[in-house]
C-alpha positions in Angstrom: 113.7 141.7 136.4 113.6 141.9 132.6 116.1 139.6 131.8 115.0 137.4 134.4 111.9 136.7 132.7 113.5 136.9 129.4 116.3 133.8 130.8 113.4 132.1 132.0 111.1 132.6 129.0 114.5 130.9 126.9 114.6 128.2 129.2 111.1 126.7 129.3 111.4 127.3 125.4 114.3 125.0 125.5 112.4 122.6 127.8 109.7 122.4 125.6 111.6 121.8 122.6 113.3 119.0 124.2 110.4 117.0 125.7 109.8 114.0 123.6 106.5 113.2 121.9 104.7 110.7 123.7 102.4 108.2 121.8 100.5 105.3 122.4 101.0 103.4 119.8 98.1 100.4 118.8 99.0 97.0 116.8 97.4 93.7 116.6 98.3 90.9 118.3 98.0 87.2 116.6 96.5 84.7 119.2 97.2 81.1 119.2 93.2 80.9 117.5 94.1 83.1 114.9 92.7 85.6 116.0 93.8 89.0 116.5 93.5 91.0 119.4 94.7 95.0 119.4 97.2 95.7 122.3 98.3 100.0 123.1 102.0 100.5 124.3 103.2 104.0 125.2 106.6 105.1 123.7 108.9 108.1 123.7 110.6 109.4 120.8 113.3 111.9 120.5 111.5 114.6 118.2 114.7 115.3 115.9 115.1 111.6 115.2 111.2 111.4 113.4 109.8 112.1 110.4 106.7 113.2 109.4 106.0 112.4 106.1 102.8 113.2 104.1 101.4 111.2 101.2 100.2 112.5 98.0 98.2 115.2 99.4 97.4 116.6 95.9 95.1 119.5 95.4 92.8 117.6 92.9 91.7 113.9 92.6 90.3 112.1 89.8 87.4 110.6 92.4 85.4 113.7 93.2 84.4 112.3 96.6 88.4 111.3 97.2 88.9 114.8 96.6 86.6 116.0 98.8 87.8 114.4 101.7 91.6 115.4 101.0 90.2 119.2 101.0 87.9 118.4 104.1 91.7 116.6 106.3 94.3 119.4 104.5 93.3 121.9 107.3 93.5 120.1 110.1 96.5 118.1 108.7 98.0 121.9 108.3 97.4 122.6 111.7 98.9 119.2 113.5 101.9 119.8 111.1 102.6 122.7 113.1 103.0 121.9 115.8 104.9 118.6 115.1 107.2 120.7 113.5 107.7 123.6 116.3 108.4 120.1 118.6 111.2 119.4 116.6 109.6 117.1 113.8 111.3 116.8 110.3 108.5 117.1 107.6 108.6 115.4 104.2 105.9 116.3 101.7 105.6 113.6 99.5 103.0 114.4 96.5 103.6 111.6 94.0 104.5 112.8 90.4 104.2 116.0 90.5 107.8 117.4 92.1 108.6 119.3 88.9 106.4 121.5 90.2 108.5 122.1 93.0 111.5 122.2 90.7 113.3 125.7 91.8 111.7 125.6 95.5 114.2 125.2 99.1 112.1 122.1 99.6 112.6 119.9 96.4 116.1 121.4 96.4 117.0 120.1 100.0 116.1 116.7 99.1 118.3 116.7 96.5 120.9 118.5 97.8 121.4 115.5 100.6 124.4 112.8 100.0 123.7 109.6 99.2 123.8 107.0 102.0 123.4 103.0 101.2 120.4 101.6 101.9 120.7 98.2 104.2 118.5 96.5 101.6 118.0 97.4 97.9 114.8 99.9 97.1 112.1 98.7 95.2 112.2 99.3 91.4 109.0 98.0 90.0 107.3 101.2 88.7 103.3 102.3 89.5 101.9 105.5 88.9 104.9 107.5 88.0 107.4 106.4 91.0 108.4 103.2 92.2 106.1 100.6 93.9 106.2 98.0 96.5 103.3 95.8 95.8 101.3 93.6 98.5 103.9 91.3 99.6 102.1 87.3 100.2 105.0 86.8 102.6 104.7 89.5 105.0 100.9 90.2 105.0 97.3 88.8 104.6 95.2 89.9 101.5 93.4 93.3 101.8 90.2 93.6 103.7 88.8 95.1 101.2 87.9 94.9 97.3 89.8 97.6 95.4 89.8 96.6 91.9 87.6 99.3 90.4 89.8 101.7 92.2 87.7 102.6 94.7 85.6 105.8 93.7 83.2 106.1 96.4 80.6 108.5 94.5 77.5 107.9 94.8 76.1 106.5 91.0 78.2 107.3 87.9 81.2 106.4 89.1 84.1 109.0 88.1 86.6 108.8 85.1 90.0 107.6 86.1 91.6 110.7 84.8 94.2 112.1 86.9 93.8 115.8 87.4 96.3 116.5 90.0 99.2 119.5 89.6 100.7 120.0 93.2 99.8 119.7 96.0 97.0 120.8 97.9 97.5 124.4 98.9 96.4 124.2 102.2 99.1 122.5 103.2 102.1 124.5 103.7 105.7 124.4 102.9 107.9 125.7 105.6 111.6 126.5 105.5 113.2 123.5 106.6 110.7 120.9 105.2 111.5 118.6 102.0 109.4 117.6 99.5 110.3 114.1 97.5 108.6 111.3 96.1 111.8 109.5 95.5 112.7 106.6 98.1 116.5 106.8 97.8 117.0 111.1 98.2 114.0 110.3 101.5 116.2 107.6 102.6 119.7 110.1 102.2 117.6 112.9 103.8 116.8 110.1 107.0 120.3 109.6 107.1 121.7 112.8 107.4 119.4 113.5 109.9 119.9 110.2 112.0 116.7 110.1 112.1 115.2 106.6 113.0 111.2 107.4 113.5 109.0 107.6 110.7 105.3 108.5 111.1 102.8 108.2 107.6 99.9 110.6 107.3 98.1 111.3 103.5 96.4 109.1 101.5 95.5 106.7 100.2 96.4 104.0 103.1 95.4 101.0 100.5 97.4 101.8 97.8 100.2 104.8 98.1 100.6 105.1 101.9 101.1 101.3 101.5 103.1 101.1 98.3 105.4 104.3 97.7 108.9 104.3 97.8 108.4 106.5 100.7 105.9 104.8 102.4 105.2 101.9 104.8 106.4 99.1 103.2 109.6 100.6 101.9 110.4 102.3 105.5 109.8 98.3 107.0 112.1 96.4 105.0 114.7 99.3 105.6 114.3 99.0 109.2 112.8 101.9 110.1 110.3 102.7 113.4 107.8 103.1 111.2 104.1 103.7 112.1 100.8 105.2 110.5 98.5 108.2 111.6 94.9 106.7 111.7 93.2 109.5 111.7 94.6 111.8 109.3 94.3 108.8 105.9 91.5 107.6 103.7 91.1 104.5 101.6 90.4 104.3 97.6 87.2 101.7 98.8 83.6 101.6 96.8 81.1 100.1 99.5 79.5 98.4 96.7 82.4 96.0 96.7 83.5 93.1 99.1 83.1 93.5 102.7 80.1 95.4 101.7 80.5 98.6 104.5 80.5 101.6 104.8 83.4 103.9 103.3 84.7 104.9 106.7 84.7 101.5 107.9 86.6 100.2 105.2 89.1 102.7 106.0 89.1 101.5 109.7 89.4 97.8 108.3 92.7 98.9 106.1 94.2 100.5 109.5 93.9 97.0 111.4 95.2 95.5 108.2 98.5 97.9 108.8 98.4 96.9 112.1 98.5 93.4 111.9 101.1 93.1 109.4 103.0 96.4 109.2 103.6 98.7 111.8 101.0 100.5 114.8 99.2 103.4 114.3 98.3 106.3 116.4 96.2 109.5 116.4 96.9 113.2 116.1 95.7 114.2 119.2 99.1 112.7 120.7 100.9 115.2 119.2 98.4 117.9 118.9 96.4 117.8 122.1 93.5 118.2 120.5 90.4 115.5 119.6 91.9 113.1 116.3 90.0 114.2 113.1 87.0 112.5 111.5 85.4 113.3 108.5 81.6 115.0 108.6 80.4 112.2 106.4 81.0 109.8 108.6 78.0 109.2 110.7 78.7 106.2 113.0 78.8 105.9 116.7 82.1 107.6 118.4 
């Protein structure tokens, strides 16, 4: 009777592990007006062929309100990682600049450790910020909703000192055995290959700027072709409401997603992996 239940126990494990991860995935449709119109479609992806990677996630920001929210998401980012990873999800952390940290750790070292595989178009080489950049391309995608040339601290009067204070990344978020941690696009791109994986998923911040521009990120995972799309839910935007459209933080945030959406790749929420509701920030006070 035992080791009936313990077979059976083994096999709905198995079962489990092999169900693919259903998501409904939302983009924007151009209409002959010009206008765009969002349309859902439901796919199925084999879990060990996606990624999960998570952007700059650091444990301190130079924006005190930016870091606020990253400590506010890091929990229930921890949480959804989880589980992506029990289903069979391959995790890259991916805090920008600050891998040295990470120097002697199984994560760093299994990024590096990967062999090299050609990319089917070259990586971008500009530099920003201490890694290498893919800037808002005029041929693939619209300007940006929204006005980010002060950099986007969203603080309510004196407006922070751009003064980067992050070390690592946040805490909160673990490292398990088997994760990665790069911010380099060629050793993500060998670690992809290795794996055969061909689904990437974006989570982290900051959606206008590095879960946009890395070489990690959305634009770099487009032009190499892969099923890229972003996690709505769990990003933030670098946005000032005092600047151009004018709204609230939250909606800015919202009108970055549809710009992604539009131009880049579809989005989803948490809750298709996690079963749970998607998060939301307190601060954000609008209508559900």
């Amino acid at each position: 009777m035992l080791r009936s239940l313990l077979l059976l126990a083994v096999m709905t494990s198995t079962l489990s592990a092999a169900e693919p991860l259903k998501l409904t995935l939302r983009s924007q449709s151009k209409q002959p007006d010009g206008s765009f119109v969002p349309i859902e479609k439901p796919v199925q992806w084999d879990a060990k062929k996606t990624v999960l990677i998570v952007c700059d996630m650091w444990d301190d920001h130079w924006c005190k309100s930016a870091a606020r929210r990253v400590a506010e998401m890091a929990g229930p980012m921890n949480d959804m990682l989880k589980i992506a990873r029990a289903k069979g999800v391959f995790i890259i952390h991916a805090p920008s600049s600050v891998t040295d940290f990470y120097k002697d750790t199984p994560a760093r070292k299994l990024a590096q450790s990967a062999p090299f595989a050609k990319t089917p178009v070259p990586l971008a080489t500009a530099e920003r910020w201490g890694t290498a950049w893919c800037w808002t391309d005029g041929k693939h995608e619209g300007p940006l909703p929204i006005d980010d040339s002060d950099m986007g601290c969203s603080c309510v009067g004196k407006k922070c000192e751009i003064i980067p204070p992050w070390k690592r990344q946040i805490a909160t978020i673990e490292i398990f055995s088997g994760d990665a941690l790069t911010d380099n696009g060629q050793e993500t791109w060998n670690l992809l290959q290795e794996r055969g994986i061909e689904n990437v998923i974006l989570c982290g911040v900051h959606l206008n700027m590095c879960v946009l521009g890395r070489p990690f990120a959305i634009r770099q995972q487009a032009y190499l072709g892969k099923n890229v799309v972003l996690m709505r839910d769990m990003t933030d935007t670098m946005y000032n409401p005092e600047r151009p459209p004018g709204v609230d933080h939250f909606t800015g945030t919202d009108l970055m997603v549809g710009h992604v959406e539009k131009y880049w790749c579809p989005s989803f929420v948490s809750s298709d992996i996690t079963g749970r509701s998607p998060f939301r920030f307190a601060e954000d006070k609008r209508a559900k």
